[in-house]
Biopython code that builds the backbone (N, CA, C, O; Angstrom):
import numpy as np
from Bio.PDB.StructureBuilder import StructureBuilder

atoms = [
    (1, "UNK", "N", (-56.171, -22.293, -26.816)),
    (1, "UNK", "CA", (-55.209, -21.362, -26.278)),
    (1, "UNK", "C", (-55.147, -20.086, -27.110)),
    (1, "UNK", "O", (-54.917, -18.963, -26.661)),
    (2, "UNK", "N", (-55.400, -20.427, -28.468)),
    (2, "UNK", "CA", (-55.286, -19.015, -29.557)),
    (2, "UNK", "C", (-56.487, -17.805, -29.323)),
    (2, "UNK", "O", (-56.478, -16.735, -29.931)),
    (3, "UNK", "N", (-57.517, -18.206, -28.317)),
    (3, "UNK", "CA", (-58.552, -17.781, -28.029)),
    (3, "UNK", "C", (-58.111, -16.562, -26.716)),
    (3, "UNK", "O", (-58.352, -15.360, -26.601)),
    (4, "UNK", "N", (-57.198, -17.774, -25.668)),
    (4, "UNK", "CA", (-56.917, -16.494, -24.723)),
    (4, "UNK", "C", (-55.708, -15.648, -24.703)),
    (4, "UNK", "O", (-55.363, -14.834, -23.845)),
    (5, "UNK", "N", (-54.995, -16.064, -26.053)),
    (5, "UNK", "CA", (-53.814, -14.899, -26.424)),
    (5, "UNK", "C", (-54.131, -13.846, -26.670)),
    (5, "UNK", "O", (-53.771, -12.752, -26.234)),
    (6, "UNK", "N", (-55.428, -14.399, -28.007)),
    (6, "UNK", "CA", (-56.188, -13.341, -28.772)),
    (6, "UNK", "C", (-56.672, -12.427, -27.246)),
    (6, "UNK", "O", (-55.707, -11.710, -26.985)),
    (7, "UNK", "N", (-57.371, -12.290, -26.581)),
    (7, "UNK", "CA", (-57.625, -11.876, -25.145)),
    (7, "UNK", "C", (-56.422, -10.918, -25.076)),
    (7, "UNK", "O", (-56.350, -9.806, -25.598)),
    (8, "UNK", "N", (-55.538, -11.517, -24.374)),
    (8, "UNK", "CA", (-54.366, -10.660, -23.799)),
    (8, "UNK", "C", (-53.898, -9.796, -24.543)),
    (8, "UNK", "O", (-53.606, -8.711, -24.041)),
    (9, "UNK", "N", (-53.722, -9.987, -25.739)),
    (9, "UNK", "CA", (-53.388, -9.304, -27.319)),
    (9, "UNK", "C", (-54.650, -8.011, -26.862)),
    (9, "UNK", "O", (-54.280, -7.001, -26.265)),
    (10, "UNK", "N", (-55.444, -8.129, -27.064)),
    (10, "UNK", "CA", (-57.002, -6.919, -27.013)),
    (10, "UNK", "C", (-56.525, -6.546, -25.862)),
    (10, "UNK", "O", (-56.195, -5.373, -26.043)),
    (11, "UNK", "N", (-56.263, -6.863, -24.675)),
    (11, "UNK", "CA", (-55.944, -5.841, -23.686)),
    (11, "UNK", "C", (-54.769, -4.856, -23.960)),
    (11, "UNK", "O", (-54.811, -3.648, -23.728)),
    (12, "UNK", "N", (-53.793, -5.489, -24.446)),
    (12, "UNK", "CA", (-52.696, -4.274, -24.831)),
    (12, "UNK", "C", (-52.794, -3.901, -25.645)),
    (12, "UNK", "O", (-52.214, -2.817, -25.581)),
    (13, "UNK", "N", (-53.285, -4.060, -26.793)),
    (13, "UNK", "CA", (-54.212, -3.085, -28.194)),
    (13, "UNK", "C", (-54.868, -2.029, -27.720)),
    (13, "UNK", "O", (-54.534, -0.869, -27.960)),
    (14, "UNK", "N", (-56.135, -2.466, -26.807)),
    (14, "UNK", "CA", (-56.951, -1.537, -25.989)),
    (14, "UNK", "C", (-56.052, -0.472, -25.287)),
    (14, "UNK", "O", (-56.353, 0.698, -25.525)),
    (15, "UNK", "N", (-55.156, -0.666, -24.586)),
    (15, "UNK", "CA", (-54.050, 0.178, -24.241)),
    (15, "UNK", "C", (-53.658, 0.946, -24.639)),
    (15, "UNK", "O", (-53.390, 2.087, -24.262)),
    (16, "UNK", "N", (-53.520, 0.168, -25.885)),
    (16, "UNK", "CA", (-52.419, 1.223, -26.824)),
    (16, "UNK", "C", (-53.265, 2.433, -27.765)),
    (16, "UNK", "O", (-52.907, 3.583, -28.022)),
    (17, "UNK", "N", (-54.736, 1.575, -28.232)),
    (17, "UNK", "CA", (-55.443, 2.573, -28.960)),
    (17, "UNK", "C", (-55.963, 3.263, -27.849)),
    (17, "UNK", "O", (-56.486, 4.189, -28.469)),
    (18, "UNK", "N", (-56.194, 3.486, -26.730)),
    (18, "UNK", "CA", (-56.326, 4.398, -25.761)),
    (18, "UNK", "C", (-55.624, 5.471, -25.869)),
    (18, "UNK", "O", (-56.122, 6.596, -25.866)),
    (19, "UNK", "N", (-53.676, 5.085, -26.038)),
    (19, "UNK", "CA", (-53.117, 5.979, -25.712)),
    (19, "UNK", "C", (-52.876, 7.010, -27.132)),
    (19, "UNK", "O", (-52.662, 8.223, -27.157)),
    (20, "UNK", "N", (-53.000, 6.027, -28.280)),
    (20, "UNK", "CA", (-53.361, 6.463, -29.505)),
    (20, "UNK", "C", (-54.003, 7.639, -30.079)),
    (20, "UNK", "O", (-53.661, 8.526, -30.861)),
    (21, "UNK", "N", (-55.491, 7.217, -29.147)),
    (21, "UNK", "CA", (-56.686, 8.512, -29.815)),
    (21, "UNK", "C", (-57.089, 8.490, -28.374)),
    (21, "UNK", "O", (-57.771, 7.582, -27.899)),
    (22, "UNK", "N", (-56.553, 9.737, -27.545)),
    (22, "UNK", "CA", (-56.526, 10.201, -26.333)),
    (22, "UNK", "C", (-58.211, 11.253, -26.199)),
    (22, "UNK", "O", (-58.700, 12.009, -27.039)),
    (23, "UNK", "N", (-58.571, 10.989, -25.218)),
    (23, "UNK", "CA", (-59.879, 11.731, -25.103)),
    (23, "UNK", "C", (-60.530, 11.356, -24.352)),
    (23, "UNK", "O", (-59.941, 10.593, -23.587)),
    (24, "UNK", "N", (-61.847, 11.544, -24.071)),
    (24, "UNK", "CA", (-62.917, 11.412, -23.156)),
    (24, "UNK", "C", (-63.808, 10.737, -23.928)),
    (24, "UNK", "O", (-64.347, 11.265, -24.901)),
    (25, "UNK", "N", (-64.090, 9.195, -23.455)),
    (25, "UNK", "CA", (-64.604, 8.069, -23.984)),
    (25, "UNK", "C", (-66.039, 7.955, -22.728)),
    (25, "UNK", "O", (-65.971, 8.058, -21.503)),
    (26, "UNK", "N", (-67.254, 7.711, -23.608)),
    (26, "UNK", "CA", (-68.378, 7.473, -22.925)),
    (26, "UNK", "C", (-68.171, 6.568, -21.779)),
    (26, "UNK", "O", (-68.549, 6.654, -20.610)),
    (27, "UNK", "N", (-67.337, 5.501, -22.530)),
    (27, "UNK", "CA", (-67.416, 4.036, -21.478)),
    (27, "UNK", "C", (-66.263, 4.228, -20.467)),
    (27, "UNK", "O", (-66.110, 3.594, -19.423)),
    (28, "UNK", "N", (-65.427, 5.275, -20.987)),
    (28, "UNK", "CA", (-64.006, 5.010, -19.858)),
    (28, "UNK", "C", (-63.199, 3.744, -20.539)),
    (28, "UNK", "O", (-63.477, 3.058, -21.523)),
    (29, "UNK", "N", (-62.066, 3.708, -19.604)),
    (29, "UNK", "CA", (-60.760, 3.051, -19.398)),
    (29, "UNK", "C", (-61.723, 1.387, -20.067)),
    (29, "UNK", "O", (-61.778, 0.928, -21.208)),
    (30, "UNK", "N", (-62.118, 1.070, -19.233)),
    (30, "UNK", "CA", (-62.536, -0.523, -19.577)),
    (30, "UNK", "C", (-63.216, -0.969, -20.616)),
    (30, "UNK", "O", (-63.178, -2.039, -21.223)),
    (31, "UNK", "N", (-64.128, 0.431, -20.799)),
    (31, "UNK", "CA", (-64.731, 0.111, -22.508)),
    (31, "UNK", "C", (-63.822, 0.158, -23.652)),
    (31, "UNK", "O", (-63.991, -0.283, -24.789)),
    (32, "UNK", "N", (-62.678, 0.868, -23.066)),
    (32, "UNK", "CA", (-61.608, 1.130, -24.242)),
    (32, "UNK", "C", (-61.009, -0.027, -24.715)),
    (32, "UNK", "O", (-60.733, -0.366, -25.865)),
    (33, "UNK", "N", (-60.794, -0.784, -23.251)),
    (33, "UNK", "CA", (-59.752, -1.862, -23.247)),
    (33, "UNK", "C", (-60.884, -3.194, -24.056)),
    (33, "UNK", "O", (-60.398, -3.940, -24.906)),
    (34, "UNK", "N", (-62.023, -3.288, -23.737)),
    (34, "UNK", "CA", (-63.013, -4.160, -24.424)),
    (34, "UNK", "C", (-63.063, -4.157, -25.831)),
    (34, "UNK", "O", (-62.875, -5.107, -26.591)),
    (35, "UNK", "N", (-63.391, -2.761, -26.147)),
    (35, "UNK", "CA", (-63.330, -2.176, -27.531)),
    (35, "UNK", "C", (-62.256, -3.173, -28.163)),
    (35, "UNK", "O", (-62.506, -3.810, -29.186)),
    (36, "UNK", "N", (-60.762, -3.281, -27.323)),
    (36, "UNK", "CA", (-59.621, -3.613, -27.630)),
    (36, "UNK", "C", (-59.816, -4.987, -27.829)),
    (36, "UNK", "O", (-59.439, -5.524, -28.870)),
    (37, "UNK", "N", (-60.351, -5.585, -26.959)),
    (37, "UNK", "CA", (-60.544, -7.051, -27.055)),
    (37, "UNK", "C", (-61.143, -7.588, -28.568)),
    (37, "UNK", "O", (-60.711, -8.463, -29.317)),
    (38, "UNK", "N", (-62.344, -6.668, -28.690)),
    (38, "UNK", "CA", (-63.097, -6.665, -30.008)),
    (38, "UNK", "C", (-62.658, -6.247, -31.095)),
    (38, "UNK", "O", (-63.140, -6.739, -32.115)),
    (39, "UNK", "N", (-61.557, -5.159, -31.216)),
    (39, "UNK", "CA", (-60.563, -5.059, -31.974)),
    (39, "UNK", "C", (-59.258, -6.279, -32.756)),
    (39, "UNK", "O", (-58.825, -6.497, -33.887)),
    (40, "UNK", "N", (-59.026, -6.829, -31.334)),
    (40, "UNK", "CA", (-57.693, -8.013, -31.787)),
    (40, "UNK", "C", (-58.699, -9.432, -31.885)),
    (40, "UNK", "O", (-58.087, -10.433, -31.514)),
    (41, "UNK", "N", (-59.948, -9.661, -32.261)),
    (41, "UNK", "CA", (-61.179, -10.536, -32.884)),
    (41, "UNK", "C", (-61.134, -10.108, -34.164)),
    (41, "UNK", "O", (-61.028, -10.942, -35.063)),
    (42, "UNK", "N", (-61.218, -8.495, -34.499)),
    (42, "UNK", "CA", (-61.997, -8.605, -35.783)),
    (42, "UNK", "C", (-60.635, -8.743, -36.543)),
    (42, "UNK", "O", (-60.637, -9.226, -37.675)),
    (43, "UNK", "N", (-59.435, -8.316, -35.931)),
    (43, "UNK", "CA", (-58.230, -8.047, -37.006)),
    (43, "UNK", "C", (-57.684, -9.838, -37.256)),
    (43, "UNK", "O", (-57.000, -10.294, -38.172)),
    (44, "UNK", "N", (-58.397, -10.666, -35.864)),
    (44, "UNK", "CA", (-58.144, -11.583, -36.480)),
    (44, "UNK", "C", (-58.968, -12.595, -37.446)),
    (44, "UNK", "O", (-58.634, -13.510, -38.198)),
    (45, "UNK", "N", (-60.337, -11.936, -37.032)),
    (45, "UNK", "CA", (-61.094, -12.729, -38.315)),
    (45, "UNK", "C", (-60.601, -12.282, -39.809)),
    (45, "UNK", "O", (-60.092, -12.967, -40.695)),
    (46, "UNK", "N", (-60.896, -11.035, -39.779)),
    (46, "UNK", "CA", (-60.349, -10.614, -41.104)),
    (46, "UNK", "C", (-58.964, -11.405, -41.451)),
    (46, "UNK", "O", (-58.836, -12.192, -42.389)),
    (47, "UNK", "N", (-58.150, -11.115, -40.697)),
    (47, "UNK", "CA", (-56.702, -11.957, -41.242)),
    (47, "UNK", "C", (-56.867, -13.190, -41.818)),
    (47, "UNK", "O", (-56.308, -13.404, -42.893)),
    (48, "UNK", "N", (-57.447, -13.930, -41.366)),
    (48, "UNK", "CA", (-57.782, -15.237, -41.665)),
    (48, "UNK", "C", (-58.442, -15.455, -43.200)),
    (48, "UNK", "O", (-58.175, -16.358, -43.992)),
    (49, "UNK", "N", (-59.331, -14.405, -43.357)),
    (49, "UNK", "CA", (-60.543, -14.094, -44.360)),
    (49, "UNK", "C", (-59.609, -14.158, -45.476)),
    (49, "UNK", "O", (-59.568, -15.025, -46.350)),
    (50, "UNK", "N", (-58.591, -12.760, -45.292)),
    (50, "UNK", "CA", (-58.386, -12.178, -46.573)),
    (50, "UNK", "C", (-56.947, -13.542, -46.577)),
    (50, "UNK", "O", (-56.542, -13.696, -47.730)),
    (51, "UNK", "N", (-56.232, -14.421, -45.583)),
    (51, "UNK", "CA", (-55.387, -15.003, -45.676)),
    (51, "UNK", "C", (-53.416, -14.873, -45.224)),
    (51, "UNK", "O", (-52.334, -15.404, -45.475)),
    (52, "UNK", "N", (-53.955, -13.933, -44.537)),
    (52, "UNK", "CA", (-52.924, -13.200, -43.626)),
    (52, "UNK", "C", (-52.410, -14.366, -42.599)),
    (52, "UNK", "O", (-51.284, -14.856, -42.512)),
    (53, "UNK", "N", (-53.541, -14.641, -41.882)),
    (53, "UNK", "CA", (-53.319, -15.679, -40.685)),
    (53, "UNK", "C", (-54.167, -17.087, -40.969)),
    (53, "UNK", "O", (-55.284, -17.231, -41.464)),
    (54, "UNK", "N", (-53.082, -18.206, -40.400)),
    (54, "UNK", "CA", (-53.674, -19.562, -40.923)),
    (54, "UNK", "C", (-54.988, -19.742, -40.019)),
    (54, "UNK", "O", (-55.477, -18.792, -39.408)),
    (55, "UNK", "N", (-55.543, -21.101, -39.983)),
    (55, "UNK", "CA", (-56.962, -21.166, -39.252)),
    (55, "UNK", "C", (-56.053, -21.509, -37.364)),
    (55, "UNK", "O", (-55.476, -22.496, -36.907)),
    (56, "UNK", "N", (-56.279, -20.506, -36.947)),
    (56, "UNK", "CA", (-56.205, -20.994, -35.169)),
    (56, "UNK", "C", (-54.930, -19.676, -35.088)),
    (56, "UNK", "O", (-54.518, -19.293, -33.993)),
    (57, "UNK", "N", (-54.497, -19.186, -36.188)),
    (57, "UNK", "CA", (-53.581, -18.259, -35.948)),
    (57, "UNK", "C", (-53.978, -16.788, -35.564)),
    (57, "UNK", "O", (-54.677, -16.395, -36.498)),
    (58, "UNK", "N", (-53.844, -15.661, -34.503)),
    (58, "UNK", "CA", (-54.620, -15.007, -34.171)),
    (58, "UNK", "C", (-53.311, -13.686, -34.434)),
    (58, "UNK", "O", (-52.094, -13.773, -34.265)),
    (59, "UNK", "N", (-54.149, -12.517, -34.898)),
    (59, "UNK", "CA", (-53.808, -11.190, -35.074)),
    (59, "UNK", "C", (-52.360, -11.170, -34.259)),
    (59, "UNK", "O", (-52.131, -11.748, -33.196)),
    (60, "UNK", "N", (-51.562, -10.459, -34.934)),
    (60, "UNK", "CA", (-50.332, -9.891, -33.956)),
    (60, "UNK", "C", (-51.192, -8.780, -33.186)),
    (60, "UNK", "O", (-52.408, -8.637, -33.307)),
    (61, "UNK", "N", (-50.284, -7.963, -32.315)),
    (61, "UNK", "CA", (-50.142, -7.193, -32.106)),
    (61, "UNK", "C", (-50.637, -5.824, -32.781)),
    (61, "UNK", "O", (-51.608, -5.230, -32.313)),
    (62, "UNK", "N", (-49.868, -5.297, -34.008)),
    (62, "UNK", "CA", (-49.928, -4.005, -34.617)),
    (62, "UNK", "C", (-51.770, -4.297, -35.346)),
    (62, "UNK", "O", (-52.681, -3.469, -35.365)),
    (63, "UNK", "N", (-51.799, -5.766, -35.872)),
    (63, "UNK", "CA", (-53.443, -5.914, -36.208)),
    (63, "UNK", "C", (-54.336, -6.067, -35.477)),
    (63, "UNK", "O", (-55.505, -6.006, -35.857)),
    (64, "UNK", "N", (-53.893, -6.360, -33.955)),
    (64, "UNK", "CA", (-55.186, -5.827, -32.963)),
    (64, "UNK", "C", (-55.095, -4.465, -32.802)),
    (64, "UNK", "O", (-56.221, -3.969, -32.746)),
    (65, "UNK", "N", (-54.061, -3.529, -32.690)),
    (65, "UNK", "CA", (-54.306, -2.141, -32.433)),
    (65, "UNK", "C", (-54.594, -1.537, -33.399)),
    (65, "UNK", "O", (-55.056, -0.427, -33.137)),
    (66, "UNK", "N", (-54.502, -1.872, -34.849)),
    (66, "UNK", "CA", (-55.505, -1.244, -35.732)),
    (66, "UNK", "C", (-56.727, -1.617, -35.395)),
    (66, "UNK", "O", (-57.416, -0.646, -35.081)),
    (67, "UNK", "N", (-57.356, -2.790, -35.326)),
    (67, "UNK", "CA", (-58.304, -3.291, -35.334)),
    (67, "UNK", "C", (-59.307, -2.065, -34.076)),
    (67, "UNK", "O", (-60.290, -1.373, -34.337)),
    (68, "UNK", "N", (-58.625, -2.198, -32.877)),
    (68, "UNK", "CA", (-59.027, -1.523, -31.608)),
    (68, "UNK", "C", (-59.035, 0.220, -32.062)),
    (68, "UNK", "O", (-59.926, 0.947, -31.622)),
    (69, "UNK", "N", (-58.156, 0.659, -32.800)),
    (69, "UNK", "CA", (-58.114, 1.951, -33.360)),
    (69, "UNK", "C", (-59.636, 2.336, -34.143)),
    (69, "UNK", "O", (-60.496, 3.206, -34.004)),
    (70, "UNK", "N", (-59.454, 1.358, -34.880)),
    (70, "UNK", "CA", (-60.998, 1.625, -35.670)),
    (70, "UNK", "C", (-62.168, 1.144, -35.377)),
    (70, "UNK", "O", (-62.975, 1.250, -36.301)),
    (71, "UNK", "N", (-62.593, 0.608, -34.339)),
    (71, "UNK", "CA", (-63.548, 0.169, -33.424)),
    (71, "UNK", "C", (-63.967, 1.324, -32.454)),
    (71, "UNK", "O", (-65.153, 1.628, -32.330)),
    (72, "UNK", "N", (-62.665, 2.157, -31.559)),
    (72, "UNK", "CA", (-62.531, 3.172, -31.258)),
    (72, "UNK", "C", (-63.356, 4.207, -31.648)),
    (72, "UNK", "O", (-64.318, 4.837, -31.208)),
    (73, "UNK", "N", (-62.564, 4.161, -32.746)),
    (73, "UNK", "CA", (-63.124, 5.697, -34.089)),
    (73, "UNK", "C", (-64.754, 5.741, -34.425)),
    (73, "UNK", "O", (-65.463, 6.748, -34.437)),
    (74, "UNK", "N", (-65.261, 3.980, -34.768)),
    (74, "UNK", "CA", (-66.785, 3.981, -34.818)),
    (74, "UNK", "C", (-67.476, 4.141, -33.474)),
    (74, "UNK", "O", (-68.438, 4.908, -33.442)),
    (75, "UNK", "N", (-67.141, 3.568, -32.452)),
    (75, "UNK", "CA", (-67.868, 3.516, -31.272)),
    (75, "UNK", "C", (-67.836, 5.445, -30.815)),
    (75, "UNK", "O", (-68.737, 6.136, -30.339)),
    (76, "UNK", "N", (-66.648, 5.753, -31.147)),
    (76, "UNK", "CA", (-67.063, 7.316, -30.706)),
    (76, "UNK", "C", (-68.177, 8.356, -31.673)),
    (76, "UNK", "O", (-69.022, 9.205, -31.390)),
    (77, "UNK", "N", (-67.795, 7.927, -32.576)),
    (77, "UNK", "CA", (-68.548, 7.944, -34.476)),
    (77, "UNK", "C", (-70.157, 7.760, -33.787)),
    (77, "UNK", "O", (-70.968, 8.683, -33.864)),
    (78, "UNK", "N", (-70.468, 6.522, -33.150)),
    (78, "UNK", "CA", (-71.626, 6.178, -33.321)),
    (78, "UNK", "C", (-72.479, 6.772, -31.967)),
    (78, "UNK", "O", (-73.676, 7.062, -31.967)),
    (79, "UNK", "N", (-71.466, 6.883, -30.725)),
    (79, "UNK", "CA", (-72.014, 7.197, -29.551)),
    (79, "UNK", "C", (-72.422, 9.213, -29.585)),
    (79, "UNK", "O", (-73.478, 9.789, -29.326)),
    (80, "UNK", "N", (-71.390, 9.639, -29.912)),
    (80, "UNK", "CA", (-71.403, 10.803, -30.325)),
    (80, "UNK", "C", (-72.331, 11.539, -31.338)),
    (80, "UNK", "O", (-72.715, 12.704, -31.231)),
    (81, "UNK", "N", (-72.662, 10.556, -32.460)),
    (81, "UNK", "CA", (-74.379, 10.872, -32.873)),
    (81, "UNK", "C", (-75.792, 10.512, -32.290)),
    (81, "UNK", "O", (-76.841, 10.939, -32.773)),
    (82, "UNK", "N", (-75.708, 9.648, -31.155)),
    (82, "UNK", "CA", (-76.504, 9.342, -30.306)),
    (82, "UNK", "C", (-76.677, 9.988, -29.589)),
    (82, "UNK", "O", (-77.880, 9.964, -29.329)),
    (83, "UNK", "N", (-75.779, 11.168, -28.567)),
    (83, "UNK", "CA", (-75.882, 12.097, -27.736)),
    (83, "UNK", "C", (-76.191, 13.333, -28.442)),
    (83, "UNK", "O", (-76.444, 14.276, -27.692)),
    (84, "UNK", "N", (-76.227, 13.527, -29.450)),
    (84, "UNK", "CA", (-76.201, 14.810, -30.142)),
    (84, "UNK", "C", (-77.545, 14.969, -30.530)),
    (84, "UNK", "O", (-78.075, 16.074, -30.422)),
    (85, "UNK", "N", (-78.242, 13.865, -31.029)),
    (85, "UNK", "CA", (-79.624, 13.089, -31.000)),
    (85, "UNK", "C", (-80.602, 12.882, -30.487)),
    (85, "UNK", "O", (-81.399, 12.083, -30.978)),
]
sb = StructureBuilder()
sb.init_structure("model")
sb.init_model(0)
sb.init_chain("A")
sb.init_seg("    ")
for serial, (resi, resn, name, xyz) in enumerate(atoms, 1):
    if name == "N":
        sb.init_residue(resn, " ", resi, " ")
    sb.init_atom(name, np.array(xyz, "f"), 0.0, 1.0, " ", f" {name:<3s}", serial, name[0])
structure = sb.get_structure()
């Protein structure tokens, strides 16, 4: 079940770092919200790592939308030297 919270969690992360760092995204709306998904994963692996969150315990909220914030920031980081390229 901690698997499809984590899920729902990345969709409103994705949301939120959307509304966060506003702009014109290669992928659009759904890559944002994915991004997001992959965001509230890594904030929860890390949590776990450094000992934030127990084993099966998944990212709040504010650590998926960092997480999705800076996933964001590289994916534009990385797509944006690819087009320039």
């Amino acid at each position: 079940m901690s698997i499809i919270a984590t899920i729902i969690i990345g969709l409103i992360a994705g949301i939120v770092a959307k509304l966060l760092m506003p702009g014109r995204d290669p992928g659009g709306f759904i890559v944002t919200i994915l991004l997001g998904i992959g965001g509230a994963f890594v904030a929860t692996w890390l949590g776990q790592a450094i000992g934030w969150y127990e084993a099966g315990e998944g990212a709040g909220l504010i650590g998926a939308v960092v997480g999705a914030v800076i996933i964001l920031w590289l994916y534009r980081l990385f797509v944006a030297r690819r087009s320039a390229g």
